[in-house]
C-alpha positions in Angstrom: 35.6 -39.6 -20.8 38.1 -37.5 -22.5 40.6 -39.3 -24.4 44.6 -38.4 -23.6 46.5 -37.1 -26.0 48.7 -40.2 -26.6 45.6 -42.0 -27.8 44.6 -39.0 -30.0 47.3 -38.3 -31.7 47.8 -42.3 -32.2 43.9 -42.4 -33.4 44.8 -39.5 -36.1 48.3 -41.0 -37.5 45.8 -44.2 -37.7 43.4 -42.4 -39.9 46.3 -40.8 -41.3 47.9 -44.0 -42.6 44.7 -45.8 -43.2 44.0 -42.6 -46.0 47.6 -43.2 -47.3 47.1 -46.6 -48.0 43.5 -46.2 -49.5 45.2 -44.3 -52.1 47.6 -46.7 -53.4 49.2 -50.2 -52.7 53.0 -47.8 -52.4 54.6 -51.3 -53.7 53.8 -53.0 -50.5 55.6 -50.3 -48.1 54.6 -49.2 -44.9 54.0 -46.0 -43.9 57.1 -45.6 -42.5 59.2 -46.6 -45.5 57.1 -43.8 -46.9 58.3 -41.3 -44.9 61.7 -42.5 -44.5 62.0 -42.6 -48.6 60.5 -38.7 -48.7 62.9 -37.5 -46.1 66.3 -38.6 -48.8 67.5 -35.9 -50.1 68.2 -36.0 -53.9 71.4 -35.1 -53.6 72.0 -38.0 -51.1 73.3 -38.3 -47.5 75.3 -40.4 -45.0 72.6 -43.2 -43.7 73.7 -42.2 -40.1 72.6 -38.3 -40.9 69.3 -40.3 -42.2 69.0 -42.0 -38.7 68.7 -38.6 -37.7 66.5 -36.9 -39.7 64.5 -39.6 -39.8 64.5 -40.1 -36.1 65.4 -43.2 -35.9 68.3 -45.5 -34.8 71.1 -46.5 -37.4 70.4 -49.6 -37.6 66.4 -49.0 -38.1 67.7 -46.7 -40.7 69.8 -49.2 -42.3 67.0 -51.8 -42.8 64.9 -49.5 -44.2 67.6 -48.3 -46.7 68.1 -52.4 -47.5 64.4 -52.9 -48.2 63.8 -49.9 -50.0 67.4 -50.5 -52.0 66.2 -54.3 -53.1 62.9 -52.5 -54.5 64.4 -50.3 -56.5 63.7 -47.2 -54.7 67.2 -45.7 -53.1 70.8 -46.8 -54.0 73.6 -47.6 -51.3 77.1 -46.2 -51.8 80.0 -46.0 -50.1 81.2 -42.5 -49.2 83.7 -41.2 -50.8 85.1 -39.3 -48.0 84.7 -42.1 -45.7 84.6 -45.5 -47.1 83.4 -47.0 -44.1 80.4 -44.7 -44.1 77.0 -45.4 -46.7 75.6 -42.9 -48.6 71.9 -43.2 -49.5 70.3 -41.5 -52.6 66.8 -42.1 -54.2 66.6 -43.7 -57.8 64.5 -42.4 -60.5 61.9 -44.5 -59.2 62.5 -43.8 -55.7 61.8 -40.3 -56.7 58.6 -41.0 -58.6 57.2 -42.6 -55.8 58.2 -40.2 -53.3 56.4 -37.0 -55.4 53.5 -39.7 -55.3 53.6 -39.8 -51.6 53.9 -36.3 -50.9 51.2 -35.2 -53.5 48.7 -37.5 -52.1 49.7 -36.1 -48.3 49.0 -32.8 -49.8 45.8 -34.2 -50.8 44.6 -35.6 -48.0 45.5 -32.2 -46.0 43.2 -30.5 -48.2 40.5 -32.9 -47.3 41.1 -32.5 -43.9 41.1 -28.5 -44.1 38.0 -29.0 -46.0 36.3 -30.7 -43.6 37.0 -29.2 -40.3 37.7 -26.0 -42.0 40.7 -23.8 -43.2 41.4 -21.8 -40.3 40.8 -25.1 -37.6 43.2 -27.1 -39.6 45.7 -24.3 -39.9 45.8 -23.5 -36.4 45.8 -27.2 -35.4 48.7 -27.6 -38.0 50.6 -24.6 -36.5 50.1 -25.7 -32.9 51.3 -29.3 -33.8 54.7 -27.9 -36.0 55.3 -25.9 -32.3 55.4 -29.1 -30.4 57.3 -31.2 -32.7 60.3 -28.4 -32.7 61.0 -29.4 -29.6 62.3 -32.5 -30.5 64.4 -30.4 -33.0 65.5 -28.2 -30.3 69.6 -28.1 -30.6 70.7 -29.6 -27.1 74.0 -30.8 -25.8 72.6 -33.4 -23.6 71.4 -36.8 -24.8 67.6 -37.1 -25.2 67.3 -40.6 -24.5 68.8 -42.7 -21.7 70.2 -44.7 -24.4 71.9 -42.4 -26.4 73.6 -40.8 -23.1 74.7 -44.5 -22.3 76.4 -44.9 -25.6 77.9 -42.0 -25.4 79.7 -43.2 -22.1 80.5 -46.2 -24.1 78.1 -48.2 -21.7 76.8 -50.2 -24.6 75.6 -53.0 -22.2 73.1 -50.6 -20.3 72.3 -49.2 -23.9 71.3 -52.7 -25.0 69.2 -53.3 -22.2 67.6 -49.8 -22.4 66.6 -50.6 -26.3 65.3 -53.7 -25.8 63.3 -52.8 -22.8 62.2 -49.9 -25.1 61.1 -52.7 -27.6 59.4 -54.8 -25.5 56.9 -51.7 -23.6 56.3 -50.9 -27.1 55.4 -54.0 -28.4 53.2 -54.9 -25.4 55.5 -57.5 -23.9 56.5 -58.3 -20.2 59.6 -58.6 -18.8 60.3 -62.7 -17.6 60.9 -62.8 -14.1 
């Protein structure tokens, strides 16, 4: 039986990470908190702009700022512009670690075009950049149900939306 594409893309991210973390301990981060550090700019930005490039909610964003800001990695500021507003930027170590991360990606890319081949992994890398644009595409409608609700101000529904979100994803029922 042919596997969907769900389960394949989840079964490469899985080798993906499992290749990250064989390379180093990353200070006890996650993956994600990777990713999330290598996405700062160095020049810092607004931890709601982060949300967004990071494709994530605020507050996700936000607790991944705080962990990676009591390990030294990223500082939190206010804005200048907008005291009520944070600004994130990486620390020097923060920016260590995150050359770290990326050069061992870029390693790991090479093993992978070594071993399925240069011209396989370019075209599956080109083909996957295509589909992920799409979720880059500028749109003036909401993307999520959740997003259009707060928008409305319907914060209620947008609550229930999220945590029904949670729960499917996290494998949990509904009570009855």
């Amino acid at each position: 039986m042919t596997e969907n594409i769900a389960n394949l893309i989840g079964a490469v991210f899985d080798v993906f990470r499992a290749e990250l973390q064989e390379a180093s301990d990353w200070g006890g981060l996650r993956a994600s908190q990777l990713r999330f550090l290598t996405r700062v700019p160095d020049d810092g930005v607004r931890l709601g702009e982060m949300a967004g490039r990071a494709a994530m909610s605020k507050a996700g964003a936000g607790q991944f700022a705080a962990i990676l800001e009591k390990r030294g990695f990223v500082a939190l500021a206010a804005d200048p512009d907008d005291s009520r507003a944070k600004v994130i930027r990486r620390t020097a170590a923060g920016r260590r670690l995150a050359e770290q991360v990326l050069a061992t990606v870029a390693e790991i890319e090479r093993e992978w075009s070594a071993s399925i081949g240069p011209a396989r992994y370019a075209a599956m890398r080109a083909a996957l950049e295509e589909i992920a644009a799409r979720n880059r595409a500028p749109s003036s409608a909401p993307s999520r149900p959740q997003d259009a609700a707060e928008e409305t101000g319907d914060h209620h529904t947008a609550n229930v939306q999220t945590i029904a979100r949670n729960r499917a994803h996290h494998g949990e029922r509904e009570e009855d």
